[in-house]
C-alpha positions in Angstrom: -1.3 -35.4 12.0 0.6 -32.7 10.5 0.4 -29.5 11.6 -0.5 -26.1 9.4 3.0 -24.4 10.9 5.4 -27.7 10.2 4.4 -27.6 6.5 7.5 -26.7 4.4 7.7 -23.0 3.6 7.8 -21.8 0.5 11.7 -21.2 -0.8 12.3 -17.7 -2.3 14.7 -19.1 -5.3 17.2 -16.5 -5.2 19.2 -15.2 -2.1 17.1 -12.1 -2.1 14.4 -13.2 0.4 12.5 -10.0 2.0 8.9 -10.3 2.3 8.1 -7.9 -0.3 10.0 -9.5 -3.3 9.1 -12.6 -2.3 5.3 -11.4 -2.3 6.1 -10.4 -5.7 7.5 -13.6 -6.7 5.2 -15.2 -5.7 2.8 -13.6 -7.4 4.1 -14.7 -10.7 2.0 -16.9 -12.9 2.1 -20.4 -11.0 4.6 -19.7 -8.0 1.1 -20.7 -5.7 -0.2 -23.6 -8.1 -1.1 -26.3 -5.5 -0.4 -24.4 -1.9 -2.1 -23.3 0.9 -3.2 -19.9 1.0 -1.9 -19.5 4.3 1.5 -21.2 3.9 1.8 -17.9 0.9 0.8 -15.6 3.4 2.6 -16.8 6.3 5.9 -16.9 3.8 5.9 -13.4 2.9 5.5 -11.3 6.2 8.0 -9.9 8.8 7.2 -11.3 12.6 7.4 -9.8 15.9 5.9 -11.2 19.0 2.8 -9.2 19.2 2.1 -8.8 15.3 3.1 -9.7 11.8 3.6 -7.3 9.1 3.2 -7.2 5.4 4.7 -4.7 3.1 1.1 -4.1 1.6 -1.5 -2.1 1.8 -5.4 -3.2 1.4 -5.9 -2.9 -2.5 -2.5 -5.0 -2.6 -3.3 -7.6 -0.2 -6.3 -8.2 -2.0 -4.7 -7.8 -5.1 -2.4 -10.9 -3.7 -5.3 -12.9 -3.1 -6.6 -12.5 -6.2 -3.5 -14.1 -7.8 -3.4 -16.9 -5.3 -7.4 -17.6 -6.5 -6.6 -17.2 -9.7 -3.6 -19.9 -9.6 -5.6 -22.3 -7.9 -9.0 -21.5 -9.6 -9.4 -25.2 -9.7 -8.5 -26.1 -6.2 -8.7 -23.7 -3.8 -7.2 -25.0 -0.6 -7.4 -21.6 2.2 -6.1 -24.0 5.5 -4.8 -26.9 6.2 -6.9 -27.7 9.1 -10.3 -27.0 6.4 -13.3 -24.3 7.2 -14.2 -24.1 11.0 -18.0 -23.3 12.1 -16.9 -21.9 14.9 -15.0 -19.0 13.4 -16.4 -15.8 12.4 -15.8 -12.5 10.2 -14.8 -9.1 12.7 -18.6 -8.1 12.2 -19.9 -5.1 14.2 -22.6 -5.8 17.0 -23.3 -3.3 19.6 -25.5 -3.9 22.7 -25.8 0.0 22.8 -26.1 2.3 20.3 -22.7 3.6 19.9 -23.3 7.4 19.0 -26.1 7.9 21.4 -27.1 6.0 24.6 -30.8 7.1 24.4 -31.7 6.1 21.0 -33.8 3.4 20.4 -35.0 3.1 16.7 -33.7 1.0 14.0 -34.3 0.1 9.9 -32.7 -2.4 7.7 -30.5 -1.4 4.9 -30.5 -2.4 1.3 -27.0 -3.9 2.4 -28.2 -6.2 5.1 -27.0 -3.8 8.3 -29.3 -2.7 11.0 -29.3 1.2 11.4 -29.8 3.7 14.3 -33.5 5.9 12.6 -33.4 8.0 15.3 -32.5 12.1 14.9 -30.8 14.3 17.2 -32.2 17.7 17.4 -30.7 21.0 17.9 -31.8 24.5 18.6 -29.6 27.0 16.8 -30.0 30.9 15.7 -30.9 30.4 11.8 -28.8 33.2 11.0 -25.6 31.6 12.2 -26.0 27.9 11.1 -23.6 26.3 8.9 -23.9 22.9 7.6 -20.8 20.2 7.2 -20.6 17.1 5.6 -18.4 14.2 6.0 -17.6 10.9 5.9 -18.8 9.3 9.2 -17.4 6.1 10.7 -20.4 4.6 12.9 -22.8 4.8 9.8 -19.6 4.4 6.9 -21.2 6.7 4.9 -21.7 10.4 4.2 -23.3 12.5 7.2 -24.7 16.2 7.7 -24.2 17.9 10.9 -25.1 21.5 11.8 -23.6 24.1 13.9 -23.4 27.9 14.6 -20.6 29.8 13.1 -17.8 30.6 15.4 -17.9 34.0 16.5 -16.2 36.8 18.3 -18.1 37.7 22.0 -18.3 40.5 20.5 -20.0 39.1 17.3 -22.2 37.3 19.2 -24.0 40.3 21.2 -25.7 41.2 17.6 -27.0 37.8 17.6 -28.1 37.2 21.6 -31.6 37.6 20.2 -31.5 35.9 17.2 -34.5 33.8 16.2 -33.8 29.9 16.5 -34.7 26.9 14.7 -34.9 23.6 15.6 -32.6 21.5 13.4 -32.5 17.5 12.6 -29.7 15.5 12.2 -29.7 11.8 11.1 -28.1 8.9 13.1 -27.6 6.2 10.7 -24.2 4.8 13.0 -24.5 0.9 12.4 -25.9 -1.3 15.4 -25.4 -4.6 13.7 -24.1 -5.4 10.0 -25.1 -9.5 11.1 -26.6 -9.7 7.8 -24.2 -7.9 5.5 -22.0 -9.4 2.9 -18.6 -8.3 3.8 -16.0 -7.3 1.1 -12.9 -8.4 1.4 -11.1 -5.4 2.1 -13.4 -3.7 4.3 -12.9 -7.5 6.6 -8.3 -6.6 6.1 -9.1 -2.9 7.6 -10.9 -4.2 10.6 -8.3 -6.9 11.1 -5.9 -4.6 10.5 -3.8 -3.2 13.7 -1.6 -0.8 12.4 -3.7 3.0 12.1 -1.2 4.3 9.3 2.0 6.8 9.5 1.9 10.7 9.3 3.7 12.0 6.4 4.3 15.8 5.3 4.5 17.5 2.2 7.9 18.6 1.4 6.9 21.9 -0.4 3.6 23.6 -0.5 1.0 20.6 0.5 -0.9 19.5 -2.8 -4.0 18.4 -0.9 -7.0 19.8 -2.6 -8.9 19.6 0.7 -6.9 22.6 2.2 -8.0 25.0 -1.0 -11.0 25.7 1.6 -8.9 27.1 3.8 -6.1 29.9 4.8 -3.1 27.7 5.0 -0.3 29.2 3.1 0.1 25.8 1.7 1.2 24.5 5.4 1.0 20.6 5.3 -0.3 19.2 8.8 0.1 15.9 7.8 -1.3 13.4 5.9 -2.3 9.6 7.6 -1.3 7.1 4.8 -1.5 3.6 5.0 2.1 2.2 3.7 1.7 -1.7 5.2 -0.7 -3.9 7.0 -0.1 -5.4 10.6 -2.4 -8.4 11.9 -1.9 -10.5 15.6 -1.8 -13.9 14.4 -0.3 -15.3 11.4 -1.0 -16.4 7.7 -2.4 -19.0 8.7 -5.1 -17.5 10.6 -5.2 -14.7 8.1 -6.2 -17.1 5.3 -9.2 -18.4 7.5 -10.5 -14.8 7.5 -10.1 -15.0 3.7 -12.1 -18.5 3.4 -15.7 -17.5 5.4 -15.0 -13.9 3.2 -15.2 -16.2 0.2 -18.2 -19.2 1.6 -20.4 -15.8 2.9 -22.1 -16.4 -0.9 -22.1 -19.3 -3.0 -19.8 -20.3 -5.7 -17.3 -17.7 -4.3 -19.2 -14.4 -5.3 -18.5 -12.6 -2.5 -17.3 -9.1 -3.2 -13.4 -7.6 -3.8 -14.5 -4.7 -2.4 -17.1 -2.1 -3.3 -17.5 2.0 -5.1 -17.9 3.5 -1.5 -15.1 1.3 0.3 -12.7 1.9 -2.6 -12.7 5.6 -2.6 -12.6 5.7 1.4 -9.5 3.5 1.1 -8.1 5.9 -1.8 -7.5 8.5 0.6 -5.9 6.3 3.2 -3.1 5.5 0.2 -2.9 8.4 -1.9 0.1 10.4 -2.2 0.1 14.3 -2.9 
């Protein structure tokens, strides 16, 4: 029997033969007729002995497995070794719930995940609350939190008396998503090892976030996500890829989605 790794890899026809022009070559109409999705993956990534690396970020590695689907519309062939039963998408599944201990409740999505429904409550002086919203990781969506305005000692004598209301602020942070149909690139960014690299603006820092503050234009820094890392190789990469694609039938399983898309903008964007 013939092993996934002793297949012949794929020859870069030129003598240029870095990962990312070869990714590029290969990505020309009919360089991938009739191989292995793994055996293109695994034959344009740099190695190390913890991780592999690819000169690609998300909306590019799925932009590479589109073109590797779309050569081999007719025959798609993910691994040499064919699907295995007993592997599974990086879903999320927590025992506990993850933002609070003590909460108990839960509600089904429209998207198939299980939610926390319980609130947190919190008693603040009405004159001094302030709302902020922001994207939240445990629920992967958009979430309100209150708080008092920061405040002097001084300040805060005026206000020792204050009347106080009791605020409520939604949970939402997933317990289980089980049941979910997983886009592709949300499944690369879990896989993914590598958090991103800081860069700084060179002159005054053109992110339109910072207009809501005093900066002077200072750029602190901006996490961008310039290439993907995984611990195994291609080969185990395209096996990922194949249950993304078997999750629905006939292969309808989503690219990625509105919400995902604009999260992942931000990771990639340059100012």
């Amino acid at each position: 029997m013939t092993l996934c790794y002793e297949i012949e890899k794929i020859k870069f026809p030129t003598k240029i033969r870095g990962p990312e022009q070869e990714a590029e070559y290969l990505m020309q109409d009919g360089n991938m007729k009739n191989r292995y999705l793994g055996q293109c993956l695994d034959s344009c990534r740099w190695g190390s002995i913890t991780t592999v690396l690819y000169e690609m970020n998300t909306f590019q590695m799925v932009d590479f497995i589109k073109s590797w689907m779309e050569q081999n519309k007719d025959n798609l062939k993910f691994h040499c070794k064919g699907s295995s039963s007993s592997f599974d998408l990086p879903r999320i599944h927590y025992d506990i719930y993850p933002r609070n201990s003590d909460h108990k409740g839960r509600t089904l999505d429209f998207e198939g995940r299980i939610k926390c429904a319980d609130e947190d409550k919190k008693d603040l002086r009405e004159a001094l609350i302030e709302e902020w919203t922001s994207y939240d990781e445990l629920s992967q969506s958009k979430r309100k939190e209150y708080m008092e305005s920061h405040l002097d000692d001084d300040e805060l004598e005026e206000y020792e008396n204050a009347p106080r209301i009791t605020v409520k602020e939604r949970c939402g942070a997933i317990i289980s998503d089980k049941l979910a149909i997983l886009p592709l690139a949300e499944i690369i960014e879990r896989l993914n090892v590598f958090g991103g690299s800081r860069t700084y603006c060179k002159d005054l820092c053109k992110d339109p976030l910072l207009g809501e503050f005093d900066t002077q234009g200072r750029c602190f820094g901006h996490i961008v996500q310039d290439h993907l890392e995984f611990p195994f190789s291609g080969w185990t990469l395209a096996s990922y890829v194949q249950k993304w694609h078997e999750q629905l039938p006939k292969g309808s399983a989503p690219f990625t989605t509105p919400e995902l898309t604009k999260k992942l903008m931000k990771k990639i964007k340059t100012f």
